[in-house]
Backbone as JSON Lines, residues from 0, in Angstrom:
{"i":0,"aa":"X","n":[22.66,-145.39,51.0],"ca":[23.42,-146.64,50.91],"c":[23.72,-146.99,49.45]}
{"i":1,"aa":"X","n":[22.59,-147.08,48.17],"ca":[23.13,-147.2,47.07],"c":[23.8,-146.28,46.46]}
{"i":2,"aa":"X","n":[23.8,-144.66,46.96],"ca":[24.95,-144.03,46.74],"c":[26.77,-144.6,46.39]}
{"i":3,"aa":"X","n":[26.63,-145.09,47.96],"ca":[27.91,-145.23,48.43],"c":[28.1,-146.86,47.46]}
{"i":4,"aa":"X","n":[27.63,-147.85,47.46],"ca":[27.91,-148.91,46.42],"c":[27.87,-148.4,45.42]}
{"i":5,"aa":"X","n":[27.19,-147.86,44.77],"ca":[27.65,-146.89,43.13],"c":[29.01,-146.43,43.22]}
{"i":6,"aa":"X","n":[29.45,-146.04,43.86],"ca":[30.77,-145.06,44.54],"c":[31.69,-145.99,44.21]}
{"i":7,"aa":"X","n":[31.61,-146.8,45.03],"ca":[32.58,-147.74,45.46],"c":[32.83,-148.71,43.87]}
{"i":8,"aa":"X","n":[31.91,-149.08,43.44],"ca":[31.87,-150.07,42.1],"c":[32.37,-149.04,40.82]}
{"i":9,"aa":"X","n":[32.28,-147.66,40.89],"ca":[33.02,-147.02,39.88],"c":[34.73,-146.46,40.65]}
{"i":10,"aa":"X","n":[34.69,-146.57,41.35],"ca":[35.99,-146.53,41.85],"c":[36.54,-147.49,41.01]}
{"i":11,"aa":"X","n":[36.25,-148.79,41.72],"ca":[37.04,-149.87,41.23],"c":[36.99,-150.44,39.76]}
{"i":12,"aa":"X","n":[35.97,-149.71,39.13],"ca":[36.02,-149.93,37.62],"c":[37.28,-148.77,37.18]}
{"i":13,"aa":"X","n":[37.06,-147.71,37.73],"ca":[38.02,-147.05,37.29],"c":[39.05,-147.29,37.57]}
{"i":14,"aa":"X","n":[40.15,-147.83,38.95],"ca":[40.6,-148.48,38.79],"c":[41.21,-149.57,37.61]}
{"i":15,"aa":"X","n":[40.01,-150.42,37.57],"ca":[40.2,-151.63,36.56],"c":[40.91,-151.2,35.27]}
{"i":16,"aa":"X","n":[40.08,-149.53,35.05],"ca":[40.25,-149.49,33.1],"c":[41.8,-148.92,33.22]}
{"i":17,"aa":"X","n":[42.16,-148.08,34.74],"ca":[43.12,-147.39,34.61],"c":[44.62,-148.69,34.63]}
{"i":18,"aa":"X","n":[44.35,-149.4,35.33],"ca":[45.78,-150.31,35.35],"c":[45.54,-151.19,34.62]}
{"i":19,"aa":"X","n":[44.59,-151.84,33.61],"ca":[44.34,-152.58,32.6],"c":[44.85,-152.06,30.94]}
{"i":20,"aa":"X","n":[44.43,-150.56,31.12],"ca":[44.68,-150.2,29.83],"c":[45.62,-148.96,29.62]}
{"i":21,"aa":"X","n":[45.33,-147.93,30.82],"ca":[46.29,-146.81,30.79],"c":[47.74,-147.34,31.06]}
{"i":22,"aa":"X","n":[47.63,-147.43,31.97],"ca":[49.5,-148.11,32.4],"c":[50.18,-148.74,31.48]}
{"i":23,"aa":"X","n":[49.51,-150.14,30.53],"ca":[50.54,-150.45,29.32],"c":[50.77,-149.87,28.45]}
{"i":24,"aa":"X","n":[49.76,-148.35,28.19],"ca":[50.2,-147.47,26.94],"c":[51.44,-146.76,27.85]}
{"i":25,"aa":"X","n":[51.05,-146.01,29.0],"ca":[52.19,-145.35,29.2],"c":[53.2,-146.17,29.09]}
{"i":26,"aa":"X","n":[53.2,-147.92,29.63],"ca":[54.56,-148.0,29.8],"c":[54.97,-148.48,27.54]}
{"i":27,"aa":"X","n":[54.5,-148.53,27.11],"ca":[54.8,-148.65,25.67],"c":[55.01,-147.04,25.33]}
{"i":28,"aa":"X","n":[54.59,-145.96,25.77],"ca":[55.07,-144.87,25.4],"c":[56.46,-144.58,25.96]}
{"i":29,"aa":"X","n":[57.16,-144.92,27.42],"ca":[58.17,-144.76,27.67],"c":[59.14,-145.5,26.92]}
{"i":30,"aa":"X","n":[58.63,-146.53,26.56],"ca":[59.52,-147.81,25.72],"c":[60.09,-147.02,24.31]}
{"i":31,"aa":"X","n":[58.82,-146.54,24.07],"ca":[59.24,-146.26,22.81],"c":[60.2,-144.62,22.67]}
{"i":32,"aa":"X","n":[60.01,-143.51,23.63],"ca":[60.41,-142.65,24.42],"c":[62.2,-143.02,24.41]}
{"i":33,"aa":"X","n":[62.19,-144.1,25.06],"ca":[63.92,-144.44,25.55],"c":[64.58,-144.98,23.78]}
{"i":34,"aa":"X","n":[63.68,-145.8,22.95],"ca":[64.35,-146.23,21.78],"c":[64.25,-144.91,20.84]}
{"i":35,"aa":"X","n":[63.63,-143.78,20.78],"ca":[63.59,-142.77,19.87],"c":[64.99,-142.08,20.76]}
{"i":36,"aa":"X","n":[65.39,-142.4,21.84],"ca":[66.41,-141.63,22.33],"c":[67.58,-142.3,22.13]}
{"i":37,"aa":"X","n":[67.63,-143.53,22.3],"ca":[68.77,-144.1,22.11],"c":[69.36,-143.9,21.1]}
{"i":38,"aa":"X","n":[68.22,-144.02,19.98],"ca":[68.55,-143.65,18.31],"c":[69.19,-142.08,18.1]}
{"i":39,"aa":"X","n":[68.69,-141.19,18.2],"ca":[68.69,-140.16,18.77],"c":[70.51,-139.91,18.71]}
{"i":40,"aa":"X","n":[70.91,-140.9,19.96],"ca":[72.01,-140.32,20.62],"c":[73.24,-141.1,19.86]}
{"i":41,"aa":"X","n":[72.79,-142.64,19.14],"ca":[73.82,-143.04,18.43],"c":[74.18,-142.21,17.23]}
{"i":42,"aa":"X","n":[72.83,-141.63,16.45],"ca":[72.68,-140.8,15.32],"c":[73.8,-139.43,15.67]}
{"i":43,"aa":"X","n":[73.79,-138.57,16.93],"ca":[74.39,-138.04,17.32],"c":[76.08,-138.15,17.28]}
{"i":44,"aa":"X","n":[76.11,-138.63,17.86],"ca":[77.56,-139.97,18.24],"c":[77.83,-139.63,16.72]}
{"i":45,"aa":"X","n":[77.63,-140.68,15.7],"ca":[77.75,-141.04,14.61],"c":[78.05,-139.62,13.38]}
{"i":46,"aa":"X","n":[77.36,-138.98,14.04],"ca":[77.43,-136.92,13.08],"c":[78.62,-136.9,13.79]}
{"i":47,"aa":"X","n":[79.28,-137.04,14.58],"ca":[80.4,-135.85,15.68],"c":[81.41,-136.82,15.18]}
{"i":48,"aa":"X","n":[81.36,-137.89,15.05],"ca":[82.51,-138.77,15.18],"c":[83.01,-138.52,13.26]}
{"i":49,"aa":"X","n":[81.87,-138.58,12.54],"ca":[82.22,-138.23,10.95],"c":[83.09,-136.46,11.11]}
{"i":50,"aa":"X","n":[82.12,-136.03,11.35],"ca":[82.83,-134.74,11.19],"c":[84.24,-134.09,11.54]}
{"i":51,"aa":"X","n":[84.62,-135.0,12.72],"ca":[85.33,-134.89,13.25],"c":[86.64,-135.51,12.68]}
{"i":52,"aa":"X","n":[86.24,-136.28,11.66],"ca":[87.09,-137.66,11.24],"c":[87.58,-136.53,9.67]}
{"i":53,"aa":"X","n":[86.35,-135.85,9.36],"ca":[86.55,-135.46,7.98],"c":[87.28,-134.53,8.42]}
{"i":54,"aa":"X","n":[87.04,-133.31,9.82],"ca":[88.0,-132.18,9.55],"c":[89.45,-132.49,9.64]}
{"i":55,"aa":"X","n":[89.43,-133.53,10.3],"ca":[90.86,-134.11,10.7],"c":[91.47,-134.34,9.57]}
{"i":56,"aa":"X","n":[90.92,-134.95,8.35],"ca":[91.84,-134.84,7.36],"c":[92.35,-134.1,6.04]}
């Protein structure tokens, strides 16, 4: 029987630490994930559109 309550009380601690503390890093890693991309793709944008501007003339 105190098996199974040991069991059960680290479940739910684990639980606890996992959606308390893991989940807001991941979701701050995706955050930051989508703004290194966005940057990324304006920086992109911004090379093609010069180059394009310079061969043109």
């Amino acid at each position: 029987m105190g098996k199974v309550v040991m069991l059960v009380v680290g479940t739910l601690l684990g639980l606890f630490v996992l959606f308390n503390f893991l989940l807001p890093m991941l979701v701050g890693l995706v955050k930051l994930a989508l703004i290194v991309g966005v940057v990324a793709l304006v920086a992109f944008i911004a090379v093609t559109v010069v180059s394009k501007s310079s061969r043109s003339h």
